[in-house]
Structure formats: structure tokens, C-alpha cells
FIVEX-770870 format. One record per residue (C-alpha): residue in three letters; z, y, x. Coordinates in Angstrom, 3 decimals, decimal comma. Each point is the difference from the previous one (the first is absolute). Example, Ala and Ser with C-alpha at 12.3 -4.5 7.8 and 13.67 -1.06 7.14 Angstrom:
<atoms>
<atom type="ala" Z="7,800" Y="-4,500" X="12,300"/>
<atom type="ser" Z="-0,660" Y="3,440" X="1,370"/>
</atoms>
This chain:
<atoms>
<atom type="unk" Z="0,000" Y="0,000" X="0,000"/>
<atom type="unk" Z="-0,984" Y="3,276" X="1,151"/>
<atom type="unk" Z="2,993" Y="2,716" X="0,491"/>
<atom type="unk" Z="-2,411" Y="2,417" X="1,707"/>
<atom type="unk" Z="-2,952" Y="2,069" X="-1,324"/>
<atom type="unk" Z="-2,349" Y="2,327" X="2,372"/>
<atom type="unk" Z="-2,680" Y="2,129" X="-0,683"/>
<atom type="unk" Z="-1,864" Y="2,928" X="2,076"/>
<atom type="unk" Z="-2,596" Y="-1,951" X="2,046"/>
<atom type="unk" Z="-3,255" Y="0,595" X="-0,208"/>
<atom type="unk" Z="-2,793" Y="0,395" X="2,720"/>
<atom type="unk" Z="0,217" Y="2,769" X="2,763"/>
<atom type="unk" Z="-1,752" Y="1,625" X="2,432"/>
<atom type="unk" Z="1,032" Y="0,048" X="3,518"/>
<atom type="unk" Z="2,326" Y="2,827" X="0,881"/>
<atom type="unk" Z="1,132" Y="0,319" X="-3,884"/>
<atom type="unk" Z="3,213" Y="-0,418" X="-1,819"/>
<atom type="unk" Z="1,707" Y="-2,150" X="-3,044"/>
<atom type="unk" Z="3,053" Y="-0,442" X="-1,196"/>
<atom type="unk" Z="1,654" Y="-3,293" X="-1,726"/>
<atom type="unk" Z="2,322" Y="-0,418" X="-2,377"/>
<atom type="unk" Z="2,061" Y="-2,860" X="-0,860"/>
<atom type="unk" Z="2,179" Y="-0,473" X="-2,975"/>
<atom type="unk" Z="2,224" Y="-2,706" X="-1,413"/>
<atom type="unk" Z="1,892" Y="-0,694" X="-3,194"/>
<atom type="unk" Z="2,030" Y="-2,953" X="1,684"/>
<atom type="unk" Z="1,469" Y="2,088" X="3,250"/>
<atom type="unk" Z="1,680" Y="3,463" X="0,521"/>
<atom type="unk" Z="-1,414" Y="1,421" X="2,597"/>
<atom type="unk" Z="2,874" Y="2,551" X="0,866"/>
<atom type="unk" Z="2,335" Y="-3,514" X="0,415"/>
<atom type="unk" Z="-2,015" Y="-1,011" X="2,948"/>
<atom type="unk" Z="-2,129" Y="0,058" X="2,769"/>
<atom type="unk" Z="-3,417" Y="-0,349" X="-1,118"/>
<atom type="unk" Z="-3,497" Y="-0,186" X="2,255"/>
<atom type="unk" Z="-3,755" Y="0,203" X="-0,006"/>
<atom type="unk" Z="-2,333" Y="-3,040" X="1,638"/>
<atom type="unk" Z="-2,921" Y="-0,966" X="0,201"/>
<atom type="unk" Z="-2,647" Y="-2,780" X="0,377"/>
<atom type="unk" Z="-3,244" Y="-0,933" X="1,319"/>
<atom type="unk" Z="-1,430" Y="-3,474" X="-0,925"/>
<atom type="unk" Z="0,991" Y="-2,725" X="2,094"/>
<atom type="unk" Z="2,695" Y="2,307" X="2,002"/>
<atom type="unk" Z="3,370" Y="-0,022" X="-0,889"/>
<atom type="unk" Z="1,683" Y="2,998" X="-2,493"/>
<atom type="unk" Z="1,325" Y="2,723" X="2,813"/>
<atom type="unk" Z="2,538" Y="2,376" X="-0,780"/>
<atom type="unk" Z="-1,259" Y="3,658" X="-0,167"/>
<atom type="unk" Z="3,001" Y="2,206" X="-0,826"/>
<atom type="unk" Z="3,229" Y="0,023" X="-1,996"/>
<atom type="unk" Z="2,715" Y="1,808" X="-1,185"/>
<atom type="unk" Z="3,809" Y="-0,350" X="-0,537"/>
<atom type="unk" Z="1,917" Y="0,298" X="-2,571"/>
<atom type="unk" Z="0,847" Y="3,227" X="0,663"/>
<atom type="unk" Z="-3,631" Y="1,570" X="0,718"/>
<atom type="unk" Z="-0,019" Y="-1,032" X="3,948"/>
<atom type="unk" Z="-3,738" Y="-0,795" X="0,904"/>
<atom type="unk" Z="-0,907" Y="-2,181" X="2,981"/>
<atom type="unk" Z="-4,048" Y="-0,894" X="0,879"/>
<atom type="unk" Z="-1,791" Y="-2,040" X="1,431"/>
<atom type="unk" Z="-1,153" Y="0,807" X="3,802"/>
<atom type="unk" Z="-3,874" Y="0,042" X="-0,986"/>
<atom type="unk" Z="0,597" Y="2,444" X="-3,451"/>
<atom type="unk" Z="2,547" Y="2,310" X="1,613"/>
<atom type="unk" Z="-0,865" Y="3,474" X="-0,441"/>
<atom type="unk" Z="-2,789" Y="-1,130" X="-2,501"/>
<atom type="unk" Z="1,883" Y="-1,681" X="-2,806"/>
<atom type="unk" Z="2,860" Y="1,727" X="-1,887"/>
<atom type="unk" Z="2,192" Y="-2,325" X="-2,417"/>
<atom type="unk" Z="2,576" Y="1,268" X="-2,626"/>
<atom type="unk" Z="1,679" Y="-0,553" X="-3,399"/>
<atom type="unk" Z="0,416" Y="1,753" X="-3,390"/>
<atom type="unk" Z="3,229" Y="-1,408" X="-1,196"/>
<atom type="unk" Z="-0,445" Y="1,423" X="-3,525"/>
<atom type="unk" Z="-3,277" Y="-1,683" X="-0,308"/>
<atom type="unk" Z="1,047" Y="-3,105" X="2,260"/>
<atom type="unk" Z="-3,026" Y="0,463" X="1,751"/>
<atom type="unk" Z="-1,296" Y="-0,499" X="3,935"/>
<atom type="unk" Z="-2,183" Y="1,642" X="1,540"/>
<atom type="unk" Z="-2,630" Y="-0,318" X="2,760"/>
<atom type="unk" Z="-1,638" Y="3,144" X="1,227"/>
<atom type="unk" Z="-2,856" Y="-0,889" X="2,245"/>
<atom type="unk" Z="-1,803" Y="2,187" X="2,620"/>
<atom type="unk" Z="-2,673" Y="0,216" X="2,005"/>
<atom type="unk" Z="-1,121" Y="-3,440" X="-0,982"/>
<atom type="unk" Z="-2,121" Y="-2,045" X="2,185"/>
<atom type="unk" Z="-2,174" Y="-3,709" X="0,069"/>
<atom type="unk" Z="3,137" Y="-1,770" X="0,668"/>
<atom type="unk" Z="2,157" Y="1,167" X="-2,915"/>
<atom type="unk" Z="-1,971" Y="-1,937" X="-2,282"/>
<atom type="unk" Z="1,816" Y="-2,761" X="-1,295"/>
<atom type="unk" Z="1,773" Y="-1,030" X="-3,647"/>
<atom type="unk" Z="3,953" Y="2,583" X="-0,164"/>
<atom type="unk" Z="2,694" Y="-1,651" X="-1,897"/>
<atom type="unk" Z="3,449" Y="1,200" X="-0,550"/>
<atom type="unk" Z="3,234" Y="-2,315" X="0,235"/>
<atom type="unk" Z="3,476" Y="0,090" X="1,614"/>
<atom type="unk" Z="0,159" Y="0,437" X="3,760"/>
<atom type="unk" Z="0,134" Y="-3,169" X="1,397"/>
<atom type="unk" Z="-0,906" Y="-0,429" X="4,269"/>
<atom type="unk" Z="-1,657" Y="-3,159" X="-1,085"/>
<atom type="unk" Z="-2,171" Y="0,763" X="-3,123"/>
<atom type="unk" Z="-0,998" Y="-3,195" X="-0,148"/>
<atom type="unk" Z="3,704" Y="-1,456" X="-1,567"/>
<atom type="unk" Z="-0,762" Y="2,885" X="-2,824"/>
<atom type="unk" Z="-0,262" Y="-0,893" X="-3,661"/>
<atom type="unk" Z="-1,694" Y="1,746" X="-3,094"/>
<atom type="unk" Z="-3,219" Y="1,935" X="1,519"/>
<atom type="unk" Z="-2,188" Y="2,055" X="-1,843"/>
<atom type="unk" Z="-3,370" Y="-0,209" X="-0,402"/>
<atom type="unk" Z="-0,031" Y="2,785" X="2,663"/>
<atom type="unk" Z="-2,787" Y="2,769" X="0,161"/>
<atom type="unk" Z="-2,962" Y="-0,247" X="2,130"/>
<atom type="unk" Z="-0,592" Y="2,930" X="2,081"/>
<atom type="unk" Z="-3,830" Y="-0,144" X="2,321"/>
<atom type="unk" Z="-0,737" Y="2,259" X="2,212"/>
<atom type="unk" Z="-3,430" Y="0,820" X="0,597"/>
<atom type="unk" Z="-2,899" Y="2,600" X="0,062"/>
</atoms>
């Protein structure tokens, strides 16, 4: 069963911008540290950025300075602002509790597919 809902992808051009949202009706995102990851097929989900409980963001080495993450705790919402987007950014974002080891996660979303291409 799905807990997690994303939407915002879309294609891109090189050098351009989108942001994500996630949304759940099963987890309150202000109780918890929540994160962004993505996935290309046949590579493993990565972790892109997340955010603690109380609105602490850490990133990723290779989206730092690009990617911005946040939450709207009246709208249990996250966020993923993403700049200056390039080739290699194009993979399938889902949103899910932080977890080191995404692959031990439970209850993806259908994730949104973000391309990035002229």
C-alpha cells in the first residue's frame, strides 16, 4: 500500500528548474525526518535530500547547491526545489522516511518522472 504520493515531474531542459511535492494522508511530516530519492532503471533508489523533523535539510554531495528540500507542515507537504538541472538528474523522485538504506523502506509511491532533455 502506498503511504506516499508525488507529483511535479515533467520533462526539462538542461539548465532548468522543477519542484516536487510529496504528500501523504498516512504520515505527519512535522513528526519526522522525511527525504527525497530517486531512481534510474536497473540502479538502486539513492537518497537525494532530507529533512528533520524540525526543518534541518541535509543533500546529497552531487545536488548540493542545486536542490533545495523543505516542508509545509500545515499542508503536510515536501518539497523538492530543483536547479540548474542537467542529463543526469533524470531519473523517477519518490518521497518516504529517511532511511541510509532505502532499500529496507516500505510503502513507495508511484513517484514522478522528471527527464531532462533539450
Amino acid at each position: 500500500q502506498a503511504w506516499f504520493a508525488e507529483s511535479g515531474g515533467g520533462l526539462v531542459q538542461p539548465g532548468g528548474s522543477r519542484t516536487l511535492s510529496c504528500t501523504s494522508s498516512q504520515v505527519v511530516f512535522s513528526r519526522t525526518t522525511m527525504a527525497w530519492y530517486r531512481q534510474v532503471p536497473g540502479i538502486e533508489r539513492e537518497l537525494v535530500a532530507h529533512i528533520t523533523d524540525d526543518d534541518r535539510p541535509r543533500y546529497a554531495d552531487f545536488v548540493k547547491g542545486r536542490f533545495s528540500i523543505s516542508k509545509d507542515n500545515v499542508k503536510n507537504t515536501v518539497s523538492l526545489q530543483m536547479n540548474s538541472l542537467n542529463s543526469e538528474d533524470t531519473a523517477a523522485y519518490y518521497c518516504n522516511y529517511y532511511s541510509d538504506i532505502p532499500r529496507y523502506l516500505h510503502n513507495w509511491g508511484q513517484g514522478t518522472q522528471v527527464t531532462v532533455s533539450s
